[in-house]
C-alpha positions in Angstrom: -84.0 0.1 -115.5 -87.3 2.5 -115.4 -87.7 5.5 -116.9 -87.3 7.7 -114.1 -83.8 6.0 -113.9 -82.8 6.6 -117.4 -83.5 10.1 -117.6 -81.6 10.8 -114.1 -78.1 8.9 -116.2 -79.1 10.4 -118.9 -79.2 14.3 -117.3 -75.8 13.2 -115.3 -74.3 12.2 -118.7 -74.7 15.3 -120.6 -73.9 17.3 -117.3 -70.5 15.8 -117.7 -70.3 16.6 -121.1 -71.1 20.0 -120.5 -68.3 20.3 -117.8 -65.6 18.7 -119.9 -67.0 21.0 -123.0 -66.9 23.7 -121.1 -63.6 23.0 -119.4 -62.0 22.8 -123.0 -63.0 26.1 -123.8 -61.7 27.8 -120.7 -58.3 26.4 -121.1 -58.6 27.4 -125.2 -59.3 31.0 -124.0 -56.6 32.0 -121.6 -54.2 34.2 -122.5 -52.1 33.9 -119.4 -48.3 31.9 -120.4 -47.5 29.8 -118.0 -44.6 30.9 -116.8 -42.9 27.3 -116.2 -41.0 26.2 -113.1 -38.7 28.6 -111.9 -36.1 27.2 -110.4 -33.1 26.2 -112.7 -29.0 24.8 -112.2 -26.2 26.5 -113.6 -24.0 24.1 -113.0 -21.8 22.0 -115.6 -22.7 18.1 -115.5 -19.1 17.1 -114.5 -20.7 19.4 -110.9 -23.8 18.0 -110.8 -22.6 14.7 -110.5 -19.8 15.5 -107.8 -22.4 16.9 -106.3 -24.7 14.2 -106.6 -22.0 11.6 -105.3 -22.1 13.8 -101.9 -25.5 14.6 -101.4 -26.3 10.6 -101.6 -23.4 9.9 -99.6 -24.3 12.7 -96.7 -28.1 11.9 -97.1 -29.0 15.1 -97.0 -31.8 14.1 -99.4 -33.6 12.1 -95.6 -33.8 16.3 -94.5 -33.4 18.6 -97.6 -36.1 19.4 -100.5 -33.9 19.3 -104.0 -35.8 19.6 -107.0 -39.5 19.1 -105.5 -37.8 15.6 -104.8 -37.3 14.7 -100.9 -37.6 11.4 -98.8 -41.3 11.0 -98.3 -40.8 8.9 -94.7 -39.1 11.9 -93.6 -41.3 15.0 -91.7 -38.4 17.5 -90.6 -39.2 21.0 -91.3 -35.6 21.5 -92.9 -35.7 24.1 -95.7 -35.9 23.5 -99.4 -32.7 24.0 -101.1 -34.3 25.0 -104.5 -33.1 28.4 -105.2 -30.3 28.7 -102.5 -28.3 29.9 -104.8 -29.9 33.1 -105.6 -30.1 34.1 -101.7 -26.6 32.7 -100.6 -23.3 33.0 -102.4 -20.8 30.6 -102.8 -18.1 31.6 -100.6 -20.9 32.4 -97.4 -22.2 28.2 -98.5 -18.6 27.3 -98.0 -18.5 29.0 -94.9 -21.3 27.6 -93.8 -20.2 24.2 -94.8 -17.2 24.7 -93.3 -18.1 25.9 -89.4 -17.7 23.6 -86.5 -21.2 24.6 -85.5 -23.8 25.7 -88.5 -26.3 26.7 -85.9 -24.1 29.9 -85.1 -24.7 30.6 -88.3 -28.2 30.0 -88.5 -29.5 29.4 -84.7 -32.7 26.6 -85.0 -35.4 25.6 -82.7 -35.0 21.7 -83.9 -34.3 18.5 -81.9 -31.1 17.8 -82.1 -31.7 14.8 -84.4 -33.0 17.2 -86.7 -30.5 19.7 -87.0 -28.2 20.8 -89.8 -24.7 18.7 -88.9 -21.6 20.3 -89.1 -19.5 19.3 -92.6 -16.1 20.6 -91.4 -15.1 17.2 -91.3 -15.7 17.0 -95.0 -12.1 17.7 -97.2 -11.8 21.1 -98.4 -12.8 19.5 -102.2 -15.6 18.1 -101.5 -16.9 21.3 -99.0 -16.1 23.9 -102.0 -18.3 21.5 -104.6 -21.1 21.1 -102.4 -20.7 25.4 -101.8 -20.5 25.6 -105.8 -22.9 23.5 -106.8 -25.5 24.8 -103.9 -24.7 28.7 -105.4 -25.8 27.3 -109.0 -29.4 26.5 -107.9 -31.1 29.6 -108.8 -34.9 30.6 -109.1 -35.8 32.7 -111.9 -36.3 36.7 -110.9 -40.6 36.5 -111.2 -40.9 34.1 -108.4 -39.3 36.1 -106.1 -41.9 38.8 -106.6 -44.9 36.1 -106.4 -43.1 35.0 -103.3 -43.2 38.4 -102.0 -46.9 39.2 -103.2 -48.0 35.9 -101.5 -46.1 36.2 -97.4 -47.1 39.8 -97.8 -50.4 39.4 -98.0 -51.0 36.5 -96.0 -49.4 38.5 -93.1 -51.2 41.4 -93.8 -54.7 40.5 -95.3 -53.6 43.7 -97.8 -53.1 43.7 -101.3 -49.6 44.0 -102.4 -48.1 47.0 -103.6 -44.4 46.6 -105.9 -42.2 49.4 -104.4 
């Protein structure tokens, strides 16, 4: 190796040093909490795991967001169901899971293949524990206002302004 060589490693090394260094004390000095993940189940285990039973058995994993976790050869622009809860109670869910045709509910542009099929066929039980357990997935109150913050001005190009 020549000395020009070894002075060029030898710069790049303490460059990197520097960044991780400096990166250190960056991440020592902020004061902002992370406020943690903000979307949270209210729902007792012996739910979750009805629940669970159906959701596997209906696949509505292949379409459906739960948790950040969804089926990764899947690409259909369903919504997330993370925090369904807080926007939809749990008698509107049932009646939702309950109608003949969900998209006179909620009209959709989707293919066919792609959307939301009707649970009506479903007994009663199993519709009302899907409605329950889908009203105790909540998202914690500070999200929503991020949420807001973020659409409003992306739409905009403004700064948001809390009413």
């Amino acid at each position: 190796m020549k000395k020009g060589e070894k002075l060029i490693l030898a710069l790049i090394g303490v460059l990197a040093v520097v960044s991780v260094v400096y990166k250190g004390w960056q991440v020592s000095n902020e004061t902002e909490e992370d406020p943690g993940i903000p979307y949270y189940s209210t729902a007792s285990s012996e739910l979750s795991d009805k629940a669970g039973k159906l959701l596997r058995e209906h696949s509505c994993k292949e379409c459906h967001k739960l948790f950040f976790l969804n089926n990764l050869t899947q690409n259909v622009p369903s919504p997330s169901l993370d925090g369904i809860g807080s926007l939809r109670s749990e008698e509107w869910l049932y009646n939702y899971f309950s109608a003949e045709n969900p998209q006179e509910i909620i009209p959709t542009r989707l293919k066919p293949r792609f959307k939301m099929p009707s649970l009506a066929h479903l007994p009663e039980d199993d519709r009302r524990v899907l409605a329950a357990y889908m009203a105790s997935l909540k998202v914690e109150d500070w999200y929503f206002e991020e949420t807001r913050k973020m659409a409003y001005e992306k739409r905009t190009g403004e700064e948001y302004k809390p009413e």
